[in-house]
OpenMM code with the backbone's topology and positions (N, CA, C; nanometers):
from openmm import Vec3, app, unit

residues = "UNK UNK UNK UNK UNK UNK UNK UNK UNK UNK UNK UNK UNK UNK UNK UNK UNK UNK UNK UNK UNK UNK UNK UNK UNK UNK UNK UNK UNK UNK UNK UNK UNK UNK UNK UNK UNK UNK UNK UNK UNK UNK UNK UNK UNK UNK UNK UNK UNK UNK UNK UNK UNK UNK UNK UNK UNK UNK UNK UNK UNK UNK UNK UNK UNK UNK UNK UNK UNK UNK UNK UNK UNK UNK UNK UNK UNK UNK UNK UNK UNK UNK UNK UNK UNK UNK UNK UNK UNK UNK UNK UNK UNK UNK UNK UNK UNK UNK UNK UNK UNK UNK UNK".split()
positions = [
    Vec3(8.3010, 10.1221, 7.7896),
    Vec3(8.3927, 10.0332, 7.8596),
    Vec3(8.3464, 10.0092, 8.0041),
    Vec3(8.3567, 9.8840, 8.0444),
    Vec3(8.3131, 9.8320, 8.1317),
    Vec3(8.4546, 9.8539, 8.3031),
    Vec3(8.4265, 9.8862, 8.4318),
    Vec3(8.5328, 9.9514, 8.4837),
    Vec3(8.6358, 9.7996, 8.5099),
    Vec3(8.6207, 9.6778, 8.4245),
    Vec3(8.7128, 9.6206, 8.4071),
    Vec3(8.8099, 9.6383, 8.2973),
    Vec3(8.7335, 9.6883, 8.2176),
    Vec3(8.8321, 9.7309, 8.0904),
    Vec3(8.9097, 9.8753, 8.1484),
    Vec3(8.8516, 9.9684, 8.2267),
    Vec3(8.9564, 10.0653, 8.2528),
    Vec3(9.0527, 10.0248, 8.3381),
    Vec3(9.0559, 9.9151, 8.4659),
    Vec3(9.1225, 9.8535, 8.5539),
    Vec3(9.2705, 9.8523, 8.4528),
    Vec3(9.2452, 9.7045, 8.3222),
    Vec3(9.3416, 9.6524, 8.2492),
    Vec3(9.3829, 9.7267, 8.1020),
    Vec3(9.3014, 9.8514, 8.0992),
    Vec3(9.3523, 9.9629, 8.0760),
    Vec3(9.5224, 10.0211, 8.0741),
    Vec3(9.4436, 10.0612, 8.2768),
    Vec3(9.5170, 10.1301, 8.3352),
    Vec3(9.6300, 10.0027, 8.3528),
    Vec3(9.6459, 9.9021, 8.3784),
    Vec3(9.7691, 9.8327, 8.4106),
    Vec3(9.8365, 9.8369, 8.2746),
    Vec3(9.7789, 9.8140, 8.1404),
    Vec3(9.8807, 9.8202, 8.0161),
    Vec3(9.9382, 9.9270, 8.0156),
    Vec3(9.8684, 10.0564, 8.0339),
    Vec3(9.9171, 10.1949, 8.0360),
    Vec3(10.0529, 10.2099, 8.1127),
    Vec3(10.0693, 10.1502, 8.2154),
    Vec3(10.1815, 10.1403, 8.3064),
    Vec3(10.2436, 10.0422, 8.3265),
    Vec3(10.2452, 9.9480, 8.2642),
    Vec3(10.3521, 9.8484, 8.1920),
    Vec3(10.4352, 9.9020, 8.0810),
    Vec3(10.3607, 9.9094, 7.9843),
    Vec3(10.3887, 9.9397, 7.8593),
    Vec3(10.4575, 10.1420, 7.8441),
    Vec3(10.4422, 10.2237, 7.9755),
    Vec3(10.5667, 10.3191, 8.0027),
    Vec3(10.6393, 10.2577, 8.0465),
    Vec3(10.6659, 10.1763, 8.1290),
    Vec3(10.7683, 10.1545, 8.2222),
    Vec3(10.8642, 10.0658, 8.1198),
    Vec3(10.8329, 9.9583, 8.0136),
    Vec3(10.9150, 9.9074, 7.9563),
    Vec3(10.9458, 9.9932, 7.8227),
    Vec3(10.8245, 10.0823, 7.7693),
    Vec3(10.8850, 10.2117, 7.6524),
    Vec3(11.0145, 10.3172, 7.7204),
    Vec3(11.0180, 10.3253, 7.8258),
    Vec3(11.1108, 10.4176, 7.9141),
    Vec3(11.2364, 10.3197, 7.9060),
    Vec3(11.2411, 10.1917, 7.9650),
    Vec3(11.3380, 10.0975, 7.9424),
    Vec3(11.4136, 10.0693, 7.8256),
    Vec3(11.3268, 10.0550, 7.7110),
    Vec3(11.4054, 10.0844, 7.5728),
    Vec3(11.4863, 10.2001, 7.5162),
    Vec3(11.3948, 10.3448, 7.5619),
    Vec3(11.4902, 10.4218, 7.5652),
    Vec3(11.5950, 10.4503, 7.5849),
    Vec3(11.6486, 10.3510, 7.7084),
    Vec3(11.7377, 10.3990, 7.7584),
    Vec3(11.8610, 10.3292, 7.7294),
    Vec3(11.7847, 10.2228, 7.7017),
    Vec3(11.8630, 10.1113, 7.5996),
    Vec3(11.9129, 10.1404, 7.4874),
    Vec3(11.8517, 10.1904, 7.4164),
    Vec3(11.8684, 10.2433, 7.2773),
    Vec3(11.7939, 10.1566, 7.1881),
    Vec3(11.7055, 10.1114, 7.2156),
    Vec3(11.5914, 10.0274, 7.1432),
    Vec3(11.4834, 10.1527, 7.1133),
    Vec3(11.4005, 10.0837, 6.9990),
    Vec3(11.2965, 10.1326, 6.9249),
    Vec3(11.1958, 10.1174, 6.9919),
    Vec3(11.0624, 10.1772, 7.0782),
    Vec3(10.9890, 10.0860, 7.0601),
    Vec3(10.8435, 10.1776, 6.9996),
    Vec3(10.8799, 10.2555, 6.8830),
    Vec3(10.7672, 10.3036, 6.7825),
    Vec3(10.7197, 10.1884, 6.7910),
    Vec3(10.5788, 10.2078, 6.7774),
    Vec3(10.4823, 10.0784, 6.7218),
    Vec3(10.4329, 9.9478, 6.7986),
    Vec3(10.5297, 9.9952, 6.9437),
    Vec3(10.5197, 9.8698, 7.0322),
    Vec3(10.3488, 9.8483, 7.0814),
    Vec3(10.2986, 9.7306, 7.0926),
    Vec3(10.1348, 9.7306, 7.1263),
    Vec3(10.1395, 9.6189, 7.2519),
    Vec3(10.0203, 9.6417, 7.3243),
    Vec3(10.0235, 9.5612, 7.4365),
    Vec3(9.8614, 9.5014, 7.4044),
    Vec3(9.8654, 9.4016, 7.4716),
    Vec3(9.6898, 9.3717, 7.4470),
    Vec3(9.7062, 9.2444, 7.5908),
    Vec3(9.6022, 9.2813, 7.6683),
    Vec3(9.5460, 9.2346, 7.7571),
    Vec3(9.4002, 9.1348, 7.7501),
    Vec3(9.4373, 9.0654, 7.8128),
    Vec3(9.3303, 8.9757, 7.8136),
    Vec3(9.2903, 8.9403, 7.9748),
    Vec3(9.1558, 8.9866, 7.9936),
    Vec3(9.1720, 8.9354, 8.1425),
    Vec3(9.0533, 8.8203, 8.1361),
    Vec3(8.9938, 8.7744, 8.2906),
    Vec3(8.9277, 8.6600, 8.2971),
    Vec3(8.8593, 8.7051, 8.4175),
    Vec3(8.7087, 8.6766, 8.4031),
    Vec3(8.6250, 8.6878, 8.5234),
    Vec3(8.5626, 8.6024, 8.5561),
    Vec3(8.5569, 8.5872, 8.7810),
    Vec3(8.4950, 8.4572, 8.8097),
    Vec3(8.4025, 8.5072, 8.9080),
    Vec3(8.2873, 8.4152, 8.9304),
    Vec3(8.2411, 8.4734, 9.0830),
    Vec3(8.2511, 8.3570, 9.1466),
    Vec3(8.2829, 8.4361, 9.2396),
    Vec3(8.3269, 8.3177, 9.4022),
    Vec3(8.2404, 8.3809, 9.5595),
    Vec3(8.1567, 8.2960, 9.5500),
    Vec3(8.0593, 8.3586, 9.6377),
    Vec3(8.0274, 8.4533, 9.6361),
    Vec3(7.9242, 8.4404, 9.5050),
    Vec3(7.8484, 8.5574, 9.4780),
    Vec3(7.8959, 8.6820, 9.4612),
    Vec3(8.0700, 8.7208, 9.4779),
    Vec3(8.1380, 8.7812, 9.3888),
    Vec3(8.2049, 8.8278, 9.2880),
    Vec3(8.1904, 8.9246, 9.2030),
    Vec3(8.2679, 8.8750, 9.0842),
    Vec3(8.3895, 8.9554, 9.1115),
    Vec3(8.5257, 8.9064, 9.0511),
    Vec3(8.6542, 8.9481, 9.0415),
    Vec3(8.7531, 8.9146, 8.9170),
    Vec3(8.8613, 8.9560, 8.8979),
    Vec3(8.9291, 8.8966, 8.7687),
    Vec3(9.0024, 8.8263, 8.8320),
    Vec3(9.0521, 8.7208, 8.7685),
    Vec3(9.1300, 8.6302, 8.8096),
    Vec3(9.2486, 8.5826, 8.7807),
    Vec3(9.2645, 8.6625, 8.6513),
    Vec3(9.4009, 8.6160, 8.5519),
    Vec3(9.4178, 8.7087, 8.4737),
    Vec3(9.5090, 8.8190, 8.4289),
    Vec3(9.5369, 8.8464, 8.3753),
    Vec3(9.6235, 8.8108, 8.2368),
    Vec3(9.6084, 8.8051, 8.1193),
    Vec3(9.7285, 8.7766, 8.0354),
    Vec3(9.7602, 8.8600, 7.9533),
    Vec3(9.8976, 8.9404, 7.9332),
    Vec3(9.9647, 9.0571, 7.8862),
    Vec3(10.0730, 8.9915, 7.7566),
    Vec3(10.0038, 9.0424, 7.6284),
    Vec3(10.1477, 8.9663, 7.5323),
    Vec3(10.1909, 9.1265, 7.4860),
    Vec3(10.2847, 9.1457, 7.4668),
    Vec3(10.3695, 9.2484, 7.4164),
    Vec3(10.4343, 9.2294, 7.2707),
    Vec3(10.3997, 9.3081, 7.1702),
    Vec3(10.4481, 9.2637, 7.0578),
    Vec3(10.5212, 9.3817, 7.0285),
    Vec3(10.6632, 9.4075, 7.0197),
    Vec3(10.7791, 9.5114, 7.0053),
    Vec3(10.8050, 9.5504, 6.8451),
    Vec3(10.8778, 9.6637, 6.8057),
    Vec3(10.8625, 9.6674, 6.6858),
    Vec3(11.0160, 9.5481, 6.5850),
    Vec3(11.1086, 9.5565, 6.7177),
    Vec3(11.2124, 9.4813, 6.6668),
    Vec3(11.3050, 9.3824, 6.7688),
    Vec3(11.3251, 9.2686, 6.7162),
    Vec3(11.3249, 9.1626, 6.8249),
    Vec3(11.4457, 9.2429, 6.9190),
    Vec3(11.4161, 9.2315, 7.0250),
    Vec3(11.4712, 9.2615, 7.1817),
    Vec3(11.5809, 9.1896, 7.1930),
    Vec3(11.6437, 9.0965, 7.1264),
    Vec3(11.7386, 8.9776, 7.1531),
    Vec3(11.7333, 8.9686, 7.3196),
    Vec3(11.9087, 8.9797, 7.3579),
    Vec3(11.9245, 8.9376, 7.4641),
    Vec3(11.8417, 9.0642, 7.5687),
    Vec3(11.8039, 9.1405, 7.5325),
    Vec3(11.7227, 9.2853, 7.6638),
    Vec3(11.5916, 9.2206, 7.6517),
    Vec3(11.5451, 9.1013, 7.6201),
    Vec3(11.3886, 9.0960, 7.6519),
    Vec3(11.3396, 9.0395, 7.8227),
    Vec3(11.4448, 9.0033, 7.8580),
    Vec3(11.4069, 8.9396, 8.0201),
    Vec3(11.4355, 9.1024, 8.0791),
    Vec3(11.5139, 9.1703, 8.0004),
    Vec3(11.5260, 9.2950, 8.0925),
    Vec3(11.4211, 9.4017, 8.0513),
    Vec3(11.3412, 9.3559, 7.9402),
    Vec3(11.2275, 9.4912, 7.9186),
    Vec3(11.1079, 9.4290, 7.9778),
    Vec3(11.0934, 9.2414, 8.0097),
    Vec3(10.9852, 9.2254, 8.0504),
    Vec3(10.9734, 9.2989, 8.2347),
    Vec3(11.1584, 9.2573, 8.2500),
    Vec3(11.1706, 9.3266, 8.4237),
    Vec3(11.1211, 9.5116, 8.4368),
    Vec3(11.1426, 9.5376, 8.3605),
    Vec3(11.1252, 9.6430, 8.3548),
    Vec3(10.9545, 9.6961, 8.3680),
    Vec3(10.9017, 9.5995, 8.3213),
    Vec3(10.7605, 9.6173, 8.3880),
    Vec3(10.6985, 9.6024, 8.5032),
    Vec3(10.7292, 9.5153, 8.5693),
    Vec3(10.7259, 9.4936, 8.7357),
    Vec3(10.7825, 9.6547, 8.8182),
    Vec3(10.8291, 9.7340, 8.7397),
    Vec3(10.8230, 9.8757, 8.8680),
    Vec3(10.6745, 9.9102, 8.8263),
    Vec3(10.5686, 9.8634, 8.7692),
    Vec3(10.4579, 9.9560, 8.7314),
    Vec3(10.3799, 9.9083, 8.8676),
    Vec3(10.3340, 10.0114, 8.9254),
    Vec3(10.2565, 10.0525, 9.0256),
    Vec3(10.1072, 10.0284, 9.0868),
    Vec3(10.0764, 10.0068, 8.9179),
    Vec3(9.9024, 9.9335, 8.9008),
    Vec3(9.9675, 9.7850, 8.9060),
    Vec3(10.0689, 9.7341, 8.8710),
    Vec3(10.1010, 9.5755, 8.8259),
    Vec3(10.1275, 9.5788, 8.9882),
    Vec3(10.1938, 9.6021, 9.0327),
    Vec3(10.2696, 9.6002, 9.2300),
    Vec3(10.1387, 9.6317, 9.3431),
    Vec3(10.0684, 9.6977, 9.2531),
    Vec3(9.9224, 9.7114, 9.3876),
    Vec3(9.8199, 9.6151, 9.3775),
    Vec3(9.7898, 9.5492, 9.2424),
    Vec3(9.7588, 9.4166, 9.2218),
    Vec3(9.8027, 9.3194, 9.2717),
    Vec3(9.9087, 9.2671, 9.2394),
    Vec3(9.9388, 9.1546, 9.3558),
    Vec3(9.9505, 9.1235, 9.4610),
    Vec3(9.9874, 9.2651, 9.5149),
    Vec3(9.9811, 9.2390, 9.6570),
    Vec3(9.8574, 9.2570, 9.6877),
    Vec3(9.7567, 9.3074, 9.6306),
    Vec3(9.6070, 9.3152, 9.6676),
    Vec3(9.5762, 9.4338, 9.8091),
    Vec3(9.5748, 9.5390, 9.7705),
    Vec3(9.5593, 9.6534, 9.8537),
    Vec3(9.4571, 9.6258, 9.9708),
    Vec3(9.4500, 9.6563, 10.0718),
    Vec3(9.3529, 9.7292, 10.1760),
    Vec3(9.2833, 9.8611, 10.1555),
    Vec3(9.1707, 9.8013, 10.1039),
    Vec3(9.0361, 9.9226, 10.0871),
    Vec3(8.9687, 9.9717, 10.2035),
    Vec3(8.9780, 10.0687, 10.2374),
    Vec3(8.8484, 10.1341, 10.3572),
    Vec3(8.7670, 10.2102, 10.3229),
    Vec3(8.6746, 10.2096, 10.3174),
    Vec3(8.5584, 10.2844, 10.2314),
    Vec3(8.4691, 10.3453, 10.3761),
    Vec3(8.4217, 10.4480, 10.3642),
    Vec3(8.3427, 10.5087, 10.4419),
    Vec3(8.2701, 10.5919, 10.3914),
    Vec3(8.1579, 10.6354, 10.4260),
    Vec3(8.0227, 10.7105, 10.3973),
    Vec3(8.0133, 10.8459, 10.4583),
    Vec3(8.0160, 10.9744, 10.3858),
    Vec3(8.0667, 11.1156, 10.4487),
    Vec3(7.9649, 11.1967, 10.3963),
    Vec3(7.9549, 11.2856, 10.4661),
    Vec3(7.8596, 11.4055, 10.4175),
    Vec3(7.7480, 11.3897, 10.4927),
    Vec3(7.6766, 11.5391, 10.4755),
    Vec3(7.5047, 11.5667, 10.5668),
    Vec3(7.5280, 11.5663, 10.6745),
    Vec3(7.4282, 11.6100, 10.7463),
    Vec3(7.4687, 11.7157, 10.8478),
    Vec3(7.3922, 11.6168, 10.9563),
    Vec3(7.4449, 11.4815, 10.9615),
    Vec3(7.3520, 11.4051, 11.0632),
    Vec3(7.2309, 11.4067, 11.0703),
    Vec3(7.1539, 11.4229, 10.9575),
    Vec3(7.0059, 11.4258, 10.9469),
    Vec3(6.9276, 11.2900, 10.8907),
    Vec3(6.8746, 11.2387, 10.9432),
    Vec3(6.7813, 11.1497, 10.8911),
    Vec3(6.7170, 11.1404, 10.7602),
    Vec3(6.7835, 11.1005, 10.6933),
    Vec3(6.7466, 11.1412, 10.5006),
    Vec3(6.5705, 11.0109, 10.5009),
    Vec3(6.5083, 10.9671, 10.6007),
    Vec3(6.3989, 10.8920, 10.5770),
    Vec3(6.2921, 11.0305, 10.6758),
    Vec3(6.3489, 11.1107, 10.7414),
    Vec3(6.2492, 11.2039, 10.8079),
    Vec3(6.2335, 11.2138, 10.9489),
] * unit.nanometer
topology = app.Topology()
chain = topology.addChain("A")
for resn in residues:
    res = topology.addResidue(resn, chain)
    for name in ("N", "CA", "C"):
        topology.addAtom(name, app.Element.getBySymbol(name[0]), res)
């Protein structure tokens, strides 16, 4: 797996608790529930990034009127909320003892 597939992985993984937790509590089923992701990659100046995610959820038994409330129920997921807002990365370079690694 490519670390885009663990990225949209990790976001189904935490969708798909956050709305299995929601049914619970509901008193819905959701044995058997499956998520499948589809994402999309572009490069934009010579970068590549995803650009679209698309998430279908297929439940084991229709949701009737709780489906606007199990899809809400995914928006508390944490990987889905640090995505959109698009985090601030700082990356820095650590270690060795200030030595000249060329000599």
């Amino acid at each position: 797996p490519s670390p885009a597939d663990f990225l949209a992985a990790s976001l189904g993984g935490c969708m798909g608790m956050h709305m299995a937790m929601y049914c619970q509590t509901a008193g819905l089923s959701c044995e058997g529930m499956e998520l499948s992701l589809v994402y999309n990659i572009v490069v934009e100046k010579g970068q590549r990034r995803i650009n679209a995610v698309t998430v279908d959820v297929s439940l084991p038994q229709d949701p009737g009127a709780r489906e606007a409330a199990i899809l809400r129920s995914a928006k508390n997921c944490i990987i889905r909320n640090t995505l959109e807002k698009g985090p601030e990365i700082d990356m820095a370079i650590t270690g060795g003892a200030g030595e000249d690694p060329q000599g």
